[in-house]
NUMARSE-943895 format. One record per residue (C-alpha): residue in three letters; x, y, z. Coordinates in Angstrom, 1 decimal. Example, Ala and Ser with C-alpha at 12.3 -4.5 7.8 and 13.67 -1.06 7.14 Angstrom:
% residues 2
   res       xx       yy       zz
   ALA     12.3     -4.5      7.8
   SER     13.7     -1.1      7.1
This chain:
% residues 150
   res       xx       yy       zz
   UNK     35.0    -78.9     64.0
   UNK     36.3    -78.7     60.6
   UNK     33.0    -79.6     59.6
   UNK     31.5    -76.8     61.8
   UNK     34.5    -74.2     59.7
   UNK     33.5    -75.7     56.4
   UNK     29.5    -75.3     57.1
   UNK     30.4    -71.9     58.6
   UNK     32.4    -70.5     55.6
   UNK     30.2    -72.2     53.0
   UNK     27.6    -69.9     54.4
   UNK     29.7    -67.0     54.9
   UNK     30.7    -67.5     51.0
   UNK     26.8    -68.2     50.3
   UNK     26.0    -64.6     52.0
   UNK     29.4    -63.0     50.0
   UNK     27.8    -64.2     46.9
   UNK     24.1    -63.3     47.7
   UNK     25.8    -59.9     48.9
   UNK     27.8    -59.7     45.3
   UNK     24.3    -60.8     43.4
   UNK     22.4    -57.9     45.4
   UNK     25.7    -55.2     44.6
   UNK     25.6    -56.8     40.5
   UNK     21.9    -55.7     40.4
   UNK     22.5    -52.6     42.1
   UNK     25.3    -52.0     40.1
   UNK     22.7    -52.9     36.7
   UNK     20.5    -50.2     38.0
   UNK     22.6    -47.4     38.8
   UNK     23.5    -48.1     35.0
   UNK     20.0    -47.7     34.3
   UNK     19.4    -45.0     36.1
   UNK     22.5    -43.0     34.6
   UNK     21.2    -43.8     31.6
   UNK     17.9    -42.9     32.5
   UNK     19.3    -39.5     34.2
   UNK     21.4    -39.3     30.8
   UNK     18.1    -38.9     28.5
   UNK     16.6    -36.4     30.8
   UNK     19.2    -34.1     31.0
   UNK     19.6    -34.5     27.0
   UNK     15.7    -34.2     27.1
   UNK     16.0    -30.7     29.4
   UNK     18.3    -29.8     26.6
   UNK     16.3    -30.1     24.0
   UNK     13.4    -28.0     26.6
   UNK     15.6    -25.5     27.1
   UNK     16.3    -24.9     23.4
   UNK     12.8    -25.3     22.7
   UNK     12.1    -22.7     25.0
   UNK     14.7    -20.0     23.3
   UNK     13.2    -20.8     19.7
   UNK      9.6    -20.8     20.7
   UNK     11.1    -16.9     22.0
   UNK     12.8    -16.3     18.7
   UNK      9.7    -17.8     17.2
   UNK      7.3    -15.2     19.3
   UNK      9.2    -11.9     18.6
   UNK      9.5    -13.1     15.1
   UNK      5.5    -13.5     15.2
   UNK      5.5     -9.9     17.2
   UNK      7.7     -8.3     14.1
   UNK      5.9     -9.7     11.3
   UNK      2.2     -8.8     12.8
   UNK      3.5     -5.2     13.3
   UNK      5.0     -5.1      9.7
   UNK      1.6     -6.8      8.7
   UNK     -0.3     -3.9     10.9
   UNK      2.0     -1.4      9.0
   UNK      1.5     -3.2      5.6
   UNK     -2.1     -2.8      5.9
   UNK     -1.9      0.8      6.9
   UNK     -0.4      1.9      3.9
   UNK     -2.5     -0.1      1.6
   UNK     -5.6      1.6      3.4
   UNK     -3.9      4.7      2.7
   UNK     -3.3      3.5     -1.1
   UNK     -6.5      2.3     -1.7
   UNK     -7.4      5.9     -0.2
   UNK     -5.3      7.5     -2.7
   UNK     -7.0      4.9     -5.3
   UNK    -10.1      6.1     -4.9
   UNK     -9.1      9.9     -4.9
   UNK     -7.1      9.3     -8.1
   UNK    -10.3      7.7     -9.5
   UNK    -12.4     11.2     -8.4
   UNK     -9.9     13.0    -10.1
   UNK     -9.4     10.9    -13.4
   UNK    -13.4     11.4    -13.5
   UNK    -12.7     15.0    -13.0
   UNK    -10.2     15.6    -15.2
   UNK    -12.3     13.3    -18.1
   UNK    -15.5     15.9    -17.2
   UNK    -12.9     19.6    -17.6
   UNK    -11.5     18.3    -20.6
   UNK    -15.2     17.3    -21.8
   UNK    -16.0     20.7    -20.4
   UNK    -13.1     22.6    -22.5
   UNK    -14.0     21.1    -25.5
   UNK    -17.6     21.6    -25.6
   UNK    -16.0     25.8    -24.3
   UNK    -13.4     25.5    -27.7
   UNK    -16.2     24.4    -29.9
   UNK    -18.6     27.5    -28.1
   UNK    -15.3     29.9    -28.4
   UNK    -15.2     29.1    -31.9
   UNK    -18.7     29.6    -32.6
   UNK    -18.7     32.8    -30.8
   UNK    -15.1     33.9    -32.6
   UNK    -16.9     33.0    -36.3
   UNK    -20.4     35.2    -34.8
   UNK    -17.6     37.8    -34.1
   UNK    -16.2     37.7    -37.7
   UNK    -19.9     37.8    -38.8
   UNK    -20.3     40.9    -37.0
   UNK    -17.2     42.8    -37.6
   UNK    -17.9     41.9    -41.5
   UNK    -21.3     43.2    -40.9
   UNK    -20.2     46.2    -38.9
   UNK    -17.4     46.9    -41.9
   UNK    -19.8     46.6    -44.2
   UNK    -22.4     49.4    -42.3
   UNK    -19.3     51.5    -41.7
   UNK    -18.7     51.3    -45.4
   UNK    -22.2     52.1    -46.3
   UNK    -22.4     54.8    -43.9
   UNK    -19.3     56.3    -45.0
   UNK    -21.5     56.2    -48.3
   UNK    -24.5     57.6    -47.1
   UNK    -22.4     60.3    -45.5
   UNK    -21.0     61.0    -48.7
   UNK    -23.8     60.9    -50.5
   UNK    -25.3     62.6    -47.9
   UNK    -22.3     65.6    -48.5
   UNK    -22.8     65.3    -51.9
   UNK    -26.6     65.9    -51.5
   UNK    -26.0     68.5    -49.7
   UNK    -23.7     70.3    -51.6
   UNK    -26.1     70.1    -54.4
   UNK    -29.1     71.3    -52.8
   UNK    -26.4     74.4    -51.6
   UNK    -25.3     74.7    -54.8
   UNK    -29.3     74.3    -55.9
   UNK    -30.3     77.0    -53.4
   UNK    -27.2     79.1    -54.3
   UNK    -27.9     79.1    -58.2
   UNK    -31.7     79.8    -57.4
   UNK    -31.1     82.8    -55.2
   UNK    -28.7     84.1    -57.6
């Protein structure tokens, strides 16, 4: 009978250790699989701040496309003003062109006006003349016709 206790706890320590190998390699994987369950939670981590700076990342995008969108408007509306600038600076160049070719006209006209008042001084002054003379003519030929009908 002893031999029947000895055989009987010989294998009831044979299924004790089996059970202990079985609970050791259990024990190895739920190691594993903390481990495991360790790097995906760092892993959703990492997703979930991902996540909040590909958002930061998008209404950074949003902001600098509409200060792009505005950027371009006002150098559509420079470019605008550019070009009118340009018309003007052309006009400007063709009124000053303009004014000169009018101050070299005004001075021909003011030097024909000098001309003429010379000229019309002059015919003053010789009509004053001939209106003396003409006086003096006259008063010659009265004075003539006065002598002869005395």
């Amino acid at each position: 009978m002893q031999n029947l206790d000895l055989a009987q706890e010989a294998r009831a320590g044979k299924a004790l250790r089996d059970e202990l190998d079985i609970m050791r390699e259990r024990a190895s994987k739920v190691d594993k699989l903390e481990a495991e369950m360790q790097r995906y939670k760092d892993r959703a981590n990492d997703i979930d701040f991902f996540k909040t700076r590909v958002e930061e990342l998008r209404e950074d995008n949003k902001i600098l496309v509409e200060t792009k969108d505005m950027l371009e408007s006002q150098l559509e509306g420079s470019r605008k003003r550019c070009e009118s600038v340009f018309g003007l600076e052309n006009e400007i160049h063709r009124l000053r062109s303009e004014l000169g070719s009018l101050k070299v006209e005004q001075e021909g006209e003011r030097a024909r006006m000098e001309e003429l008042e010379a000229e019309n001084q002059a015919l003053q002054m010789s009509a004053r003349g001939s209106l003396s003379e003409s006086r003096n003519l006259s008063q010659e030929i009265e004075a003539l016709k006065n002598n002869r009908g005395e």
